[in-house]
C-alpha positions as CSV (number, residue, x, y, z in Angstrom):
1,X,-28.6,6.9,-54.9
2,X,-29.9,9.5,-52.9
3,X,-34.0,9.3,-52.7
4,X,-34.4,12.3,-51.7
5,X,-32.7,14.2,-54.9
6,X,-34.7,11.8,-56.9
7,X,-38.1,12.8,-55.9
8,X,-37.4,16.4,-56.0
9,X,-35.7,15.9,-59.6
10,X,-39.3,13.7,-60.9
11,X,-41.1,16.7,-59.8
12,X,-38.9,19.0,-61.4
13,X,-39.0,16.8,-64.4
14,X,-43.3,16.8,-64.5
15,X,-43.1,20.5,-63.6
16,X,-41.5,20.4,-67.6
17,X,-44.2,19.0,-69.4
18,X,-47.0,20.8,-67.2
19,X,-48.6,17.5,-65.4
20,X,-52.2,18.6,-65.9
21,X,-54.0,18.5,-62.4
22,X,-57.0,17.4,-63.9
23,X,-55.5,13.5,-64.2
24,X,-52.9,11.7,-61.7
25,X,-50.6,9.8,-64.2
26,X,-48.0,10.0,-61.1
27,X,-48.1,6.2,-61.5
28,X,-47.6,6.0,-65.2
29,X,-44.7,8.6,-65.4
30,X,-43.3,6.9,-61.9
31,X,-42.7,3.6,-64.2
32,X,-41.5,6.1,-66.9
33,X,-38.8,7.8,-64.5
34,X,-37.9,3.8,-62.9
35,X,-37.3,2.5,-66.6
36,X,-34.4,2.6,-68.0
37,X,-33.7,3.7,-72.0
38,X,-31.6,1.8,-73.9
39,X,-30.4,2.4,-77.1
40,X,-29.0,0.1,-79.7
41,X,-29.8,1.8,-83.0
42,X,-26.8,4.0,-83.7
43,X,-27.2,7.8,-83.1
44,X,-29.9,6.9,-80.6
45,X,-27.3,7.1,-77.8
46,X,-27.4,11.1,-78.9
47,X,-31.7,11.0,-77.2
48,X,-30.1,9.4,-74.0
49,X,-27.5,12.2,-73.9
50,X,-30.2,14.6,-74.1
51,X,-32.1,13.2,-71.4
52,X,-29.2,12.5,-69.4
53,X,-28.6,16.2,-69.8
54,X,-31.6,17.4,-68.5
55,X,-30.3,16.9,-64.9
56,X,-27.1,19.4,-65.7
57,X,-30.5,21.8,-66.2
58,X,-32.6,21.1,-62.9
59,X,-29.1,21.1,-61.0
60,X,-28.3,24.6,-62.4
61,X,-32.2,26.0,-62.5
62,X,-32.4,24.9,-58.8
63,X,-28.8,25.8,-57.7
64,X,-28.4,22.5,-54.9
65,X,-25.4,22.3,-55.3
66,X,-23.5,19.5,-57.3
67,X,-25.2,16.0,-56.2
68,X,-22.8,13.3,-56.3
69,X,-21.2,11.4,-59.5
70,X,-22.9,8.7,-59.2
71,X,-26.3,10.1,-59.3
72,X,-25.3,12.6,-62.2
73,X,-24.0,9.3,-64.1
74,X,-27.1,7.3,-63.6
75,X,-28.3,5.9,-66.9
76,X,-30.9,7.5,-68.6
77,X,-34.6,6.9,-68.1
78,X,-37.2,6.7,-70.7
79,X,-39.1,9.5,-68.5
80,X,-35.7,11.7,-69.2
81,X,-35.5,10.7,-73.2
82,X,-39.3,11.5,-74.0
83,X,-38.6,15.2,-72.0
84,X,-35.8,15.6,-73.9
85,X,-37.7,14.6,-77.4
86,X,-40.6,16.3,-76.2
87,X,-38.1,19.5,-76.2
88,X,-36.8,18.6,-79.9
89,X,-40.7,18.3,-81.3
90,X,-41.6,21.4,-79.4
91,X,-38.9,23.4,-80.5
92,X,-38.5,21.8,-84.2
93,X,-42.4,21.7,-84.6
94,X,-43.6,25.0,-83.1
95,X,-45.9,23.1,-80.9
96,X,-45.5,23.7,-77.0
97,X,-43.6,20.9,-75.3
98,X,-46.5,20.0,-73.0
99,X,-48.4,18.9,-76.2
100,X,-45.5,17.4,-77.8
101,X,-44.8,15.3,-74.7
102,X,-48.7,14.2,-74.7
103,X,-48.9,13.2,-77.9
104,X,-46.2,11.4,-77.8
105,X,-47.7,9.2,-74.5
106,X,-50.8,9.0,-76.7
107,X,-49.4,7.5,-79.5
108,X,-48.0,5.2,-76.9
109,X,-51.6,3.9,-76.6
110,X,-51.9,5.8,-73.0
111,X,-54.8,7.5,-72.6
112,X,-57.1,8.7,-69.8
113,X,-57.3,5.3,-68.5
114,X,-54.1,5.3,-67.1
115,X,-54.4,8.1,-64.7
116,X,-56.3,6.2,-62.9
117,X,-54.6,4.7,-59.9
118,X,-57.1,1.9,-60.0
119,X,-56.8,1.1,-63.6
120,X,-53.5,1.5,-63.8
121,X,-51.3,-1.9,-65.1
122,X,-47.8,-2.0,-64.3
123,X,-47.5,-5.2,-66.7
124,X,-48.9,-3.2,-69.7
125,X,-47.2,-0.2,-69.0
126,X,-43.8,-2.1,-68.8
127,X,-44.9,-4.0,-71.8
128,X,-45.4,-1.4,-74.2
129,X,-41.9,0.6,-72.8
130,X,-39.8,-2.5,-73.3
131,X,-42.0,-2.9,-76.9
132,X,-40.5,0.8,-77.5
133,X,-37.2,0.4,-76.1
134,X,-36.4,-3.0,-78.0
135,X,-37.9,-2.0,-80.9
136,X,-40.2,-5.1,-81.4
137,X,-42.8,-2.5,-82.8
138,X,-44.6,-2.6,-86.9
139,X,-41.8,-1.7,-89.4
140,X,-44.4,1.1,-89.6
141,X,-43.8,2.3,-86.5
142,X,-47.4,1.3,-85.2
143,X,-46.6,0.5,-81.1
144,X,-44.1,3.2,-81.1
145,X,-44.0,6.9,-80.2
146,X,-44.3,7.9,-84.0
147,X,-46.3,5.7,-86.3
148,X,-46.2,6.7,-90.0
149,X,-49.1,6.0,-92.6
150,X,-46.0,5.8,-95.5
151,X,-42.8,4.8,-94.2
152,X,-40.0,4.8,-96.7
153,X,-37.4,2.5,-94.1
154,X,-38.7,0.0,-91.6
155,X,-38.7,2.7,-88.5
156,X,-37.2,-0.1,-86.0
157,X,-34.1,0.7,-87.5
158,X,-34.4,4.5,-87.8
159,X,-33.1,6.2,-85.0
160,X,-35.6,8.2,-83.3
161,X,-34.9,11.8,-84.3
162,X,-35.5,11.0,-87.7
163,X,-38.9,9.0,-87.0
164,X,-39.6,12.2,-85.5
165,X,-39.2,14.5,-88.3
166,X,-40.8,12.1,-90.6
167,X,-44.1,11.6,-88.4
168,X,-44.1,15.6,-87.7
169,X,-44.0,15.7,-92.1
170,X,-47.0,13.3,-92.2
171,X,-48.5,15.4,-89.3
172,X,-48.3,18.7,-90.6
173,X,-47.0,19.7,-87.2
């Protein structure tokens, strides 16, 4: 893996959702960018495509040249899958892709508090990614990235483009 490619690809990939200078969450998305999405709910694998994809984009945008196979066929990361959903919301929801991306983190239960460096908790960040990614969530989808008031299917067996859609309905996005 070449660290250098990697740093300049997690800046690239904050540059997308418009880090606000006004809080550091270096830290939190850092844990984000080192965590790695897995997918078990069928369809799902279609949000780790996307996000896998997004390094075909910053490869092209910032014309490096092709970085090796290996790095291109990296797994994807659960920073990469929430860009890449962030981009779905933004574009499906007419909301800008910064917001979307927020929100999302929000719902996570990550606020303010976790742009600070000194407040920052890697054990409860990589609790509530691996409570996402395992989908040991509410059937509500309470603990996840879209909690619904009415859910009509237990949402830990919905694959996440359609929890999407139906929290964006109950939003009035």
């Amino acid at each position: 893996m070449d660290l250098r490619i990697d740093e300049v690809y997690f800046s690239w990939l904050c540059s997308q959702i418009e880090l606000n200078d006004d809080y550091s969450y270096t830290n939190l998305l850092e844990q984000f960018f080192m965590t790695q999405f897995e997918w078990f709910v069928p369809n799902d694998d279609n949000r780790a495509k996307d996000g896998v994809d997004l390094r075909k984009r910053f490869v092209f945008e910032r014309s490096t040249g092709r970085p090796d196979g290996e790095w291109m066929a990296q797994e994807c990361s659960f920073l990469e899958m929430l860009i890449a959903l962030s981009t779905r919301l933004s574009f499906n929801m007419d909301v800008s892709q910064r917001n979307a991306f927020w929100h999302m983190v929000r719902n996570l239960g990550f606020d303010e508090s976790y742009s600070d460096d000194y407040t920052f908790n890697e054990e409860d960040v990589d609790r509530v990614l691996q409570r996402v990614i395992w989908r040991s969530y509410e059937p509500d989808g309470s603990g996840g990235i879209f909690p619904l008031t009415n859910p009509d299917h237990d949402q830990r067996e919905v694959e996440l483009i359609y929890q999407m859609y139906s929290y964006a309905l109950e939003q009035d996005f």
